[in-house]
C-alpha positions in Angstrom: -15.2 4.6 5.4 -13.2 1.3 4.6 -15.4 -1.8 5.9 -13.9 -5.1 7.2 -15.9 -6.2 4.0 -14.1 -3.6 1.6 -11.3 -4.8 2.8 -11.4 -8.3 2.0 -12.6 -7.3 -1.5 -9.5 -5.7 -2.0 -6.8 -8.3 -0.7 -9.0 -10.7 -3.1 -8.2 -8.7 -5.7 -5.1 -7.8 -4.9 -4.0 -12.1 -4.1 -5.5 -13.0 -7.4 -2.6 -10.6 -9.5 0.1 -11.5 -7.2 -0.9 -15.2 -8.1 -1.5 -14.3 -11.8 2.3 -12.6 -11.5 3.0 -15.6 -9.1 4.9 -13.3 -6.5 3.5 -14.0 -2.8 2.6 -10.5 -1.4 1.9 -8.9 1.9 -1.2 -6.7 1.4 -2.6 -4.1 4.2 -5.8 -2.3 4.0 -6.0 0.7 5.7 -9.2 3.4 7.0 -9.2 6.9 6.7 -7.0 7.6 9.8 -4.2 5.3 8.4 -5.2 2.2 10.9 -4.8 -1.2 9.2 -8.3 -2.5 8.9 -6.9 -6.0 7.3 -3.5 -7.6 6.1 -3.0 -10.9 4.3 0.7 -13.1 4.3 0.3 -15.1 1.4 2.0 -18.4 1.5 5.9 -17.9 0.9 5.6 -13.8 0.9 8.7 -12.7 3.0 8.0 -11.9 6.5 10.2 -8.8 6.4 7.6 -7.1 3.9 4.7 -7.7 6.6 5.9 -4.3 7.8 6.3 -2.3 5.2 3.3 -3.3 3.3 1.3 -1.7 6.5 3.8 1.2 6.5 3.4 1.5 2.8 -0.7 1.7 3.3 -0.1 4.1 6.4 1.9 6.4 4.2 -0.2 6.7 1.3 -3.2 7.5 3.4 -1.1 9.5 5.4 -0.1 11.9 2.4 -2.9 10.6 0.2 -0.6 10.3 -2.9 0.5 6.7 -4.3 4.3 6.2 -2.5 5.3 5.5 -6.3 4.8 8.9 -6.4 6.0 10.2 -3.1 9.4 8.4 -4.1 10.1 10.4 -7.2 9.6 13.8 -4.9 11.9 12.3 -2.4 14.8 12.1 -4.1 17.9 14.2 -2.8 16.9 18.1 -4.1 13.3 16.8 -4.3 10.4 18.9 -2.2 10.0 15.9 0.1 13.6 14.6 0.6 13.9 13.3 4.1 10.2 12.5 4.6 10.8 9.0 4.8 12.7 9.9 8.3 9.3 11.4 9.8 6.7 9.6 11.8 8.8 7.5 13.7 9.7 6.0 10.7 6.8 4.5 9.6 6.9 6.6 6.4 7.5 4.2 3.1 8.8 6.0 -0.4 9.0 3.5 -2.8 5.8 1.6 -5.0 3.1 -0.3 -3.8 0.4 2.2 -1.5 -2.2 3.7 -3.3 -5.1 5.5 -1.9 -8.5 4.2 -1.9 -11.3 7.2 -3.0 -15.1 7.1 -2.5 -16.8 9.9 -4.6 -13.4 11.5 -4.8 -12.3 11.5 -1.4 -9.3 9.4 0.1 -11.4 7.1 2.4 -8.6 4.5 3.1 -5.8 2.7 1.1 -3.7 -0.2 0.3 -0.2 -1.5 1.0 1.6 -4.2 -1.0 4.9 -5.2 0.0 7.1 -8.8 -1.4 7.8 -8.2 -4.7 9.7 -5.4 -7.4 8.7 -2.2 -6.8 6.6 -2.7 -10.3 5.1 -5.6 -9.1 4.1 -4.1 -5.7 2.3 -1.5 -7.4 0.2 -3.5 -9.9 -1.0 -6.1 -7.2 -1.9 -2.8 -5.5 -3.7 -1.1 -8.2 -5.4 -4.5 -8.7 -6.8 -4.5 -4.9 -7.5 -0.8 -5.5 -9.6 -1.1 -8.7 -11.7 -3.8 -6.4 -12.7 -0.6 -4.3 
């Protein structure tokens, strides 16, 4: 289970390497079922990546994979090309979800959207390693 408290312990995490990086990121925490438990706009992150930092958490708890990953096996040929046109489109294949684990098990993730791709994913794995 992802608390409201887990959740803020992440986004603190996660705010303190996009400040550390100085790129203003979106950042979504999300429970087991994929429902956003907590988001953060940090001052000046783009308003378009609100979205798709809470699609970007949905989709990695969704699949429970890291959507860095999910991209590279979604590439035309790949054994998940088209995926991103499922689920009403809330499906996100490109870096910055990464699954939260408890003992193992995917309990929840993270969604970081407002930067590179590279970027996205290290605020997330920041906000992840807070878990």
């Amino acid at each position: 289970m992802v608390t409201l408290n887990d959740a803020r312990r992440v986004i603190a995490a996660a705010e303190k390497k996009a400040a550390e990086i100085g790129q203003p990121m979106n950042i979504a925490v999300a429970d087991a079922g994929g429902n956003l438990v907590s988001h953060v706009r940090m001052d000046g992150a783009w308003i378009g990546s609100i979205d798709i930092s809470m699609k970007k958490a949905y989709t990695s708890r969704a699949f429970d994979i890291a959507t860095k990953d999910l991209a590279t096996h979604s590439q035309s040929g790949g054994q998940f090309f088209g995926i991103h046109a499922s689920n009403d489109g809330k499906i996100m294949i490109f870096a910055g979800g990464i699954p939260l684990k408890k003992d193992g098990k995917v309990v929840g993730s993270i969604g970081v959207s407002g930067g590179s791709g590279e970027q996205d994913h290290a605020v997330a794995e920041a906000g992840a390693k807070a878990f």
